[in-house]
ZAMARGU-4260 file (C-alpha; in steps of 0.2 Angstrom, whole numbers, plus 5000, padded with zeros to 4 digits):
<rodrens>
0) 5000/5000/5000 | 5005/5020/4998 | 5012/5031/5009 | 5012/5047/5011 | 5031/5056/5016
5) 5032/5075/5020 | 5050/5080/5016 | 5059/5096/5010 | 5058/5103/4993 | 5072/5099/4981
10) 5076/5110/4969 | 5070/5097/4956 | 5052/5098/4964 | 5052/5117/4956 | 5039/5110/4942
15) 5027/5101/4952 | 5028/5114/4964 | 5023/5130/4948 | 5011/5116/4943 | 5002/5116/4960
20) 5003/5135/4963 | 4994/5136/4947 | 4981/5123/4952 | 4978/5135/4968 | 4976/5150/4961
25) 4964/5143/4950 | 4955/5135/4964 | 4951/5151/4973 | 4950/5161/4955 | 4964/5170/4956
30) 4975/5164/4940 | 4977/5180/4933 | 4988/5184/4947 | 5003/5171/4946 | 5016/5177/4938
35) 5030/5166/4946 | 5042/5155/4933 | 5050/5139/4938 | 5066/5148/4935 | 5063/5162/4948
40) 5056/5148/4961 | 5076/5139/4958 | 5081/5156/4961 | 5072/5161/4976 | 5071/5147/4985
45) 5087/5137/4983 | 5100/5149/4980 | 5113/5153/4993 | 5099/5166/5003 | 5084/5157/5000
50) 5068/5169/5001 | 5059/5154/5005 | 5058/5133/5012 | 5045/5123/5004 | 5038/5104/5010
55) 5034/5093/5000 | 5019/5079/4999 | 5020/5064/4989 | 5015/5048/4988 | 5029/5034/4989
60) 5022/5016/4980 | 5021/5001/4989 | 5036/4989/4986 | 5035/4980/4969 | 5025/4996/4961
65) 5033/5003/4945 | 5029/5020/4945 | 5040/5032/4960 | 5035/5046/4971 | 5022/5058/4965
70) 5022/5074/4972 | 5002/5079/4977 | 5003/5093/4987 | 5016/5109/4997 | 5020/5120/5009
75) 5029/5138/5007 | 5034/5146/5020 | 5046/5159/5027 | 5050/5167/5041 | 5048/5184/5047
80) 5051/5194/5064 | 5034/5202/5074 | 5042/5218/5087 | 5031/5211/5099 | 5035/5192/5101
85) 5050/5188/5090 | 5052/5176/5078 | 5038/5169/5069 | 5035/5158/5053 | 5022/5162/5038
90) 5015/5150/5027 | 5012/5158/5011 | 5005/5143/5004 | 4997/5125/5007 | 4989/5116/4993
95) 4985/5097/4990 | 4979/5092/4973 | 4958/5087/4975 | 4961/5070/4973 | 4972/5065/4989
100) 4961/5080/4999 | 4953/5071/5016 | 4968/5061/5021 | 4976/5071/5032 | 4990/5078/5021
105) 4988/5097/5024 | 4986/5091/5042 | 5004/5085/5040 | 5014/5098/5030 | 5006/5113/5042
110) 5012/5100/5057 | 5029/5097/5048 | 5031/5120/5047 | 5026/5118/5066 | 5038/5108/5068
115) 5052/5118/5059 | 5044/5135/5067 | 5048/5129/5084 | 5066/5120/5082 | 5072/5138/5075
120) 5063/5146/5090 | 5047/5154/5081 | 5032/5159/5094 | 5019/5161/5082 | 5015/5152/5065
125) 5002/5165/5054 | 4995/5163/5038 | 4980/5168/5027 | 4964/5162/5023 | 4952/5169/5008
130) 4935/5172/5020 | 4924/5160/5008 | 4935/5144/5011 | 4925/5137/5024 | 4934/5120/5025
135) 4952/5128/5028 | 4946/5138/5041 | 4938/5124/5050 | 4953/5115/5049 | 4963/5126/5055
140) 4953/5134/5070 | 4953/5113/5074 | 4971/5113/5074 | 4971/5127/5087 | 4975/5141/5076
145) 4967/5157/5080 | 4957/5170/5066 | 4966/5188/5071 | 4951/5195/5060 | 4938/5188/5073
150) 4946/5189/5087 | 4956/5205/5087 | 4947/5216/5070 | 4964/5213/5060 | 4965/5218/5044
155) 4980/5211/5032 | 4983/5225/5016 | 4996/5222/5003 | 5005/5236/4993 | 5006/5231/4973
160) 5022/5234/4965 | 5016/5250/4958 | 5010/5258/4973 | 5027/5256/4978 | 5035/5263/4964
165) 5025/5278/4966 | 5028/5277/4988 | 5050/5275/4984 | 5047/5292/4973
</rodrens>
């Protein structure tokens, strides 16, 4: 039978990875946005400074099956700094393909960036949610995560890259 390995993106992993990012943003309707190449994911994210870590999900065959691991799902993240509790991790990210959803393999790549969070000494893992995906909110609220917008009126903005040209004069 198949199981299911978590494990850190490899470089190689670049084309399932665009391939996936893709399959998100077209899932919550947003394709119009990517713009990423599988060339500036190499770049950014396993150069010398990455920009980014990325896990993983794939399914590994049972002994004696022909075909290899098959990559169905990731998680990008990065870390950033809060002034008022230090170290913190941000999953940009999370996506498992339809078709291996409800097995527990989101459950484990946001376990997996836990993990990692806490080892380099993170106090708080964030990440965004689009208000209509009721099931991702579920899950996460049942994994103990808190929604800042409920519970504390936060509001996340974002500044396109030509509002800032117009903001750096």
């Amino acid at each position: 039978m198949a199981s299911t390995r978590i494990r850190e993106a490899r470089e190689t992993d670049c084309g399932d990875i665009l391939r996936m990012i893709r399959e998100l943003a077209e899932y919550e309707k947003l394709s119009h946005q990517v713009k990423i190449s599988e060339e500036a994911l190499r770049a950014d994210g396993f150069g010398e400074n990455p920009f980014f870590h990325c896990l993983v999900a794939e399914i590994v065959p049972a002994p004696g099956e022909l075909q290899g691991p098959t990559v169905v799902g990731f998680g990008l993240y990065y870390f950033i700094y809060s002034t008022w509790t230090g170290r913190n991790v941000y999953l940009e990210d999370i996506y498992v393909m339809p078709k291996y959803r409800g097995q527990g393999i989101g459950t484990k790549i946001i376990k997996k960036v836990a993990e990692e969070a806490l080892h380099k000494g993170c106090s708080q893992f964030r990440l965004a949610v689009l208000d209509w995906n009721k099931k991702a909110i579920d899950l996460y609220k049942s994994l103990g995560a808190k929604d800042l917008t409920e519970a504390e009126g936060w509001h996340f903005f974002r500044f396109e890259q030509e509002a800032m040209k117009v903001l750096a004069g």
